[in-house]
N, C-alpha and C positions, 0 to 999 in steps of 0.2 A: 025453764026452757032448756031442751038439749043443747049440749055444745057440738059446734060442727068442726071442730078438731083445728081448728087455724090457731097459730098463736099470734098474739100480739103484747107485745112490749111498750107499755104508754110511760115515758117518762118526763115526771110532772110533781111540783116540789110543793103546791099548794094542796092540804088533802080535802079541802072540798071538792077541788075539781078534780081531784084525783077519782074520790067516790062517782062524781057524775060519769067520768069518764070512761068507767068501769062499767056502770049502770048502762053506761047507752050502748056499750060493744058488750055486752052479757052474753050475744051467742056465738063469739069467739071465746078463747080461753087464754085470758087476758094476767098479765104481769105487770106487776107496778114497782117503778125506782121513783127514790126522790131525789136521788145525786149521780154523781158520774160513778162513784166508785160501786155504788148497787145496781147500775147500769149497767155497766158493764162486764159484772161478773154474772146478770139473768144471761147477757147477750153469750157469753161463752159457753153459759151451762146449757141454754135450750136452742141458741140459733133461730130465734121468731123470724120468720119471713118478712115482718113489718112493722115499724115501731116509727110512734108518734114522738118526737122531739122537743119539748119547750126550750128555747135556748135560753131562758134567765133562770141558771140554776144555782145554787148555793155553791163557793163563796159569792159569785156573781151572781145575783138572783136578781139587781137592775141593771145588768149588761148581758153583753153575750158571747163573752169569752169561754165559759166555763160548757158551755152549751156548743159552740164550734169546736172546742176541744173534745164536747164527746162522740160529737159527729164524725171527726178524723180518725178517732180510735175504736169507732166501731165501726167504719168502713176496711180500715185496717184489717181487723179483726175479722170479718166477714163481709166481705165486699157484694154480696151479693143481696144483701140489707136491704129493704127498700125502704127508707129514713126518709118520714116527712116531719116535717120541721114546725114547729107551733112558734108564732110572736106576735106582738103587739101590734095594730095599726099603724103606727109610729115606726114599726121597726123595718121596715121593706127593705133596707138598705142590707141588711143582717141577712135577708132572707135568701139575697139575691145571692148573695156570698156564701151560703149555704149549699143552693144548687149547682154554683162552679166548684164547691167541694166538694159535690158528689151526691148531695141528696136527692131524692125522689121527686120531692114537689113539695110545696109549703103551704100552709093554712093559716090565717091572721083570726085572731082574737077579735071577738067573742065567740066564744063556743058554742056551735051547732049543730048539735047530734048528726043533723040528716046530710047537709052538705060535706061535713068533713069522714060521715060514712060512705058517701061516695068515692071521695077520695082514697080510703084505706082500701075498700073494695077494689076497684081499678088496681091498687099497687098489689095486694093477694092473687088479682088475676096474670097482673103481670110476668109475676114471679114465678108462679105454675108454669104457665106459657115457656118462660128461659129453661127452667127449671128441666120441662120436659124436651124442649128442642136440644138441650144439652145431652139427655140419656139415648135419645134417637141421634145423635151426633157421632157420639161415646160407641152405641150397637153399632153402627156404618164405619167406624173408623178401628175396631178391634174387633174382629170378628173371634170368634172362640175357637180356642185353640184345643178343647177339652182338659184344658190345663188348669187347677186350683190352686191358685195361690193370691199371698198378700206380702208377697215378698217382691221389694224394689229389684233386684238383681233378678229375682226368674221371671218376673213381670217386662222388664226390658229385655227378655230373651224372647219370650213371646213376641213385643213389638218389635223386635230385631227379625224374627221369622217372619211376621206379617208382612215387613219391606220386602225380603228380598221372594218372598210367593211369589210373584206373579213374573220374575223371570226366569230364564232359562240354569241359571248360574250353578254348578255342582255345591251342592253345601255337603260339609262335612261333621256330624255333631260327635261331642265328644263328653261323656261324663260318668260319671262310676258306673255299675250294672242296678239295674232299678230306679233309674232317675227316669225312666219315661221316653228315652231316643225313640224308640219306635211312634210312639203318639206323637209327639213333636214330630217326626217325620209324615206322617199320618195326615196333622193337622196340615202341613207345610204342602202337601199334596191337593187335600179337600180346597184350599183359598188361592191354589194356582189355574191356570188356565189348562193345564192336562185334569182337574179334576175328573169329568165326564170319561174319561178313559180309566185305565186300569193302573189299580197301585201293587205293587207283587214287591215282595222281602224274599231274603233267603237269610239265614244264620252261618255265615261261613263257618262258624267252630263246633257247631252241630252237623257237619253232613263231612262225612272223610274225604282223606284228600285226595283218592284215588277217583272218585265220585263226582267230586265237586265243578268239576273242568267239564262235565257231561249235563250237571244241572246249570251250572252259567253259560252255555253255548249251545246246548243241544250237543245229536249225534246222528249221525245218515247210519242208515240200514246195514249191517254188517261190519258196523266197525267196529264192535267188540264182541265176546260171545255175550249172548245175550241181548244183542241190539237188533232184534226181526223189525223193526218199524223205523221210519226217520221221524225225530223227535224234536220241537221244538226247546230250544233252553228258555229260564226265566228271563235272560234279556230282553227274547227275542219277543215271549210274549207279553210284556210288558210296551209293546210297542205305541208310540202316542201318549205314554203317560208315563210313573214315576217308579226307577225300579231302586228298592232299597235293599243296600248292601250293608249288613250286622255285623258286626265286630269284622270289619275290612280287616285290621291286624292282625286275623291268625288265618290270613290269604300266605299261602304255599310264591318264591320268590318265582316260580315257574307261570304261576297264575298271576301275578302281578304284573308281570313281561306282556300277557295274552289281554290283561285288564286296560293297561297302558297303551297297546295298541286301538282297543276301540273305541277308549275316550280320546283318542288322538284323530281317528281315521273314522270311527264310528259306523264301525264296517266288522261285520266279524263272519268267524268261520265255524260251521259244525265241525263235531269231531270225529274223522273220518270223512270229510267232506270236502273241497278244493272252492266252492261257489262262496262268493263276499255278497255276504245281504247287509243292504242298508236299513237300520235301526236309527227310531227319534225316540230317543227317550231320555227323560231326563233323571241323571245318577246323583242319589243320597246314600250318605254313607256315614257309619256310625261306628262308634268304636271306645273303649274302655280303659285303651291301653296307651302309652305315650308313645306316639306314634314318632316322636324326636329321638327321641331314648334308643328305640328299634333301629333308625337310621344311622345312627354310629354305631350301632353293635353288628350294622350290616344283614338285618333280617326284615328290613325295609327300604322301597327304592325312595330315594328322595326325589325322584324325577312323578314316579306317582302321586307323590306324597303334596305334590306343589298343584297334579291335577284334578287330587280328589278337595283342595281345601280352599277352591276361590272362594269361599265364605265358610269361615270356623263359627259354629253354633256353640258353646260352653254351660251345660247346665250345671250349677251347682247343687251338690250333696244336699239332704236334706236335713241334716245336720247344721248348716250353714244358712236354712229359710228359716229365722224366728216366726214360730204361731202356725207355719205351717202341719206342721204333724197333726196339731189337737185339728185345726181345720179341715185336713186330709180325714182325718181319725172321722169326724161327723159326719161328714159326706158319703164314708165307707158302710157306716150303720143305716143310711140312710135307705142304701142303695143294696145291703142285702140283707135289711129287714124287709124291704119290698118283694125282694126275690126268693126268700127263708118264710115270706108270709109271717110277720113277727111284729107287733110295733111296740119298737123301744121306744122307753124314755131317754136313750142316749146314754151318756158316763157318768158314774160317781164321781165322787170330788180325787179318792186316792187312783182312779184311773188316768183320770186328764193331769191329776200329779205323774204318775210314773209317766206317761208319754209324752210331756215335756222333760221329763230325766232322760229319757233313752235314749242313746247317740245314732240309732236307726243304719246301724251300716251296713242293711239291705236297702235301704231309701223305699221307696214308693212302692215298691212290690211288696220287700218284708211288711210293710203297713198294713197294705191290703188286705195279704193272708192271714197277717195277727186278728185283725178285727173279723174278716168272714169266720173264722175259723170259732171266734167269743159272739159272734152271732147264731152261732150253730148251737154251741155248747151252753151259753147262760142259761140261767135258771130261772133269775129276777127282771124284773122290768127295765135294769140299769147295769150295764156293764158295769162290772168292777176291775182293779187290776191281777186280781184272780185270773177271773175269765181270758184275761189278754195275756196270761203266763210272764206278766212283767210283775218285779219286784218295786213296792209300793214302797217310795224315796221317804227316808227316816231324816229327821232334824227340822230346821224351821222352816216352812213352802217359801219359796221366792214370793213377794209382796208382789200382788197385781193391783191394788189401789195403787191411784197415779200419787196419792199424798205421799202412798207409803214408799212406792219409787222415787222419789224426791227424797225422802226422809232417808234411806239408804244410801242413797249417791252421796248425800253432803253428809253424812255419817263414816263413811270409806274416806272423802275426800278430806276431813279435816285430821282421821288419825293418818293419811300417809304425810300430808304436811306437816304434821306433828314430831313425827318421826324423822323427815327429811330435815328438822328445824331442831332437834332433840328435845323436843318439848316446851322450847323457848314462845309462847304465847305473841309476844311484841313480833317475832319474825313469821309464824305462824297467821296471825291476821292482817298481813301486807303482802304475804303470799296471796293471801285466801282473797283480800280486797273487802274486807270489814276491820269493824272498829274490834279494840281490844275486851270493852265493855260486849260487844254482839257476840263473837268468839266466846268468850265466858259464860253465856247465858247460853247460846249451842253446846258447848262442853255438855254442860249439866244437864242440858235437855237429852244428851244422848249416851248419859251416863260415861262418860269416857275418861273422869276426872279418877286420877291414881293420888295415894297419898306421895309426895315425892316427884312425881313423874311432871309435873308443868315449871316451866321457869316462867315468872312475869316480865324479864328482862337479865339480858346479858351486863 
């Protein structure tokens, strides 16, 4: 018989009834404990949506302590468990006290394929049900920012942006060049109520300064040589929707004086022109530079500086998002193998090494470019760190098994103790919070034993 991909965790310490039990859910794909502690290590490793529960487990295999115990720690563990509970005729008492602990629902002995597949049934369907009300929850309450990441800090910039969308509020983002300000502005635009209108950018430090004043305001006909027509500026045509200002900091203090008047007044003037047209738009503005820093060196007004940042947006480097880069990195292959007409198989192992080595201090754009550009160029089915022109990191990979990051950390952690303690063992495992005899047996497990170098005691 196929299986239809459901899992289920039945645990149950008698193995005849284990095999029935097994036998009668055959077209799930089915997991079996006979104690808590193999219980609960299926329940971490696979996360079953639903598991049957005997509460008389070994040591208690005639009570149901050892069984409410597993019930607690694997709701703990995964609360989202739908834990039905197996006892005895006899035992109602147990059971009852089961479901105020959290479980799903309970079944009483004798075992009966059909009835207690109904049961399981109902709690798989249930769980789908949550399961999926939660991702349709999850899409309505974080709308896409075109933003990829798995990093806690840019992940709460995103939801930071999402709150203040939908009002009027000047935000001001601020983070190295190639961290994405414009997309985030972008995004911050598309989930506001100006979306349907128009979003228009200018790069202050791309267009001279002489220029500049003509493209943020317009100019009436005649007011410079060269001006045969009256011209609308980017504010103006930005009107009803979102205009965003790029590296605000290398605004001329002449232009900050004219910028500060129309977030004030909201009213501005062509150049060459005397008429005050009223403009609704709402002003984002981005910038690279420490805009505090400029204010006491007096090549910024603090008085702007207060109008441009009723909400600071702060993206960090991406040097500073772990997992991000190789994530960014796949997304980028993705996206112009589709457009290169190419299909990779994605990175070599020495590629996704060198681009967690590299300190990216072009952030998201140098990314970009590196991978289109080893999308263009490769040769093979799998990028290499060739192809990305990055130098493939020499010595031992960082451990990405979670054993082996475990094994690291308390590897580091017992020689700084060590050291901190001069080698003294007895103060060493009272730092550490083990026994003298467990520290000993870690030593050796992690080779760290020096002839000379341990004192057993002061």
């Amino acid at each position: 018989m196929s299986k239809d991909g459901k899992v289920l965790l039945i645990v149950e310490d008698d193995p005849g009834l284990q095999k029935q039990m097994r036998w009668s859910f055959d077209a799930h794909e089915t997991l079996v404990a006979g104690d808590r502690e193999s219980a609960l290590a299926l329940l971490r490793r696979h996360e079953p949506p639903v598991v049957t529960l005997d509460l008389g487990l070994p040591p208690d295999a005639d009570g149901a302590s050892e069984g409410l115990a597993t019930l607690e720690q694997m709701l703990a563990l995964v609360p989202d468990t739908k834990v039905i509970v197996v006892t005895g005729n006899q035992d109602r008492a147990n059971a009852v006290r089961a479901v105020g602990l959290g479980a799903y629902d309970f079944y009483q002995k004798p075992f009966e394929p059909q009835l207690l597949g109904l049961v399981v049934e109902r709690a798989f369907r249930l769980h789908a049900l949550q399961q999926e009300n939660r991702q349709l929850r999850q899409s309505q309450e974080s709308p896409s920012l075109g933003i990829i990441s798995r990093d806690p800090a840019m992940l709460k910039v995103c939801r930071n942006v999402e709150k203040v969308a939908p009002s009027d509020a000047t935000v001001l983002v601020v983070g190295e060049s190639g961290t994405g300000k414009e997309l985030l502005a972008k995004g911050l635009h598309q989930l506001s109520p100006r979306a349907a209108k128009r979003f228009v950018a200018i790069n202050c430090a791309a267009i001279p300064e002489n220029l500049l004043e003509s493209e943020l305001f317009g100019y009436e006909k005649g007011a410079f040589t060269g001006a045969t027509k009256q011209t609308r500026g980017k504010i103006e045509f930005a009107d009803g929707g979102t205009f965003f200002l790029d590296e605000v900091g290398d605004l001329s203090l002449p232009l900050q004086a004219k910028l500060l008047r129309f977030l004030q007044e909201r009213v501005l003037e062509r150049v060459g022109g005397r008429e005050e047209i009223a403009v609704d738009v709402r002003i984002v503005c981005a910038t690279h530079r420490n805009l505090k820093a400029l204010i006491v060196e007096g090549r910024f007004r603090e008085d702007l500086y207060y109008r441009l940042s009723e909400i600071v947006v702060a993206i960090p480097p991406l040097r500073e998002r772990p997992g991000d880069a190789t994530l960014l990195a796949h997304a980028f292959v993705r996206k112009f193998g589709e457009q290169e007409g190419r299909q990779l198989l994605g990175f070599k192992q020495d590629a996704l090494d060198a681009i967690e080595a590299y300190s990216w201090p072009g952030n998201v754009r140098e990314m970009e470019n590196f991978v289109k550009r080893a999308v263009i160029m490769s040769e093979g089915a799998q990028i290499t760190a060739a192809d990305l022109g990055l130098a493939a990191p020499t010595g031992t990979p960082e451990p990405v098994n979670l054993r082996e990051v475990r094994d690291e950390a308390e590897r580091k952690a017992i020689l700084r103790v060590l050291s901190r303690v001069d080698g003294n063992v007895a103060d060493a495992a009272q730092l550490l919070g083990v026994s003298r005899p467990t520290l000993y047996n870690l030593i050796n497990r992690y080779g760290l034993k020096q002839p000379g170098s341990l004192k057993p005691e002061e």
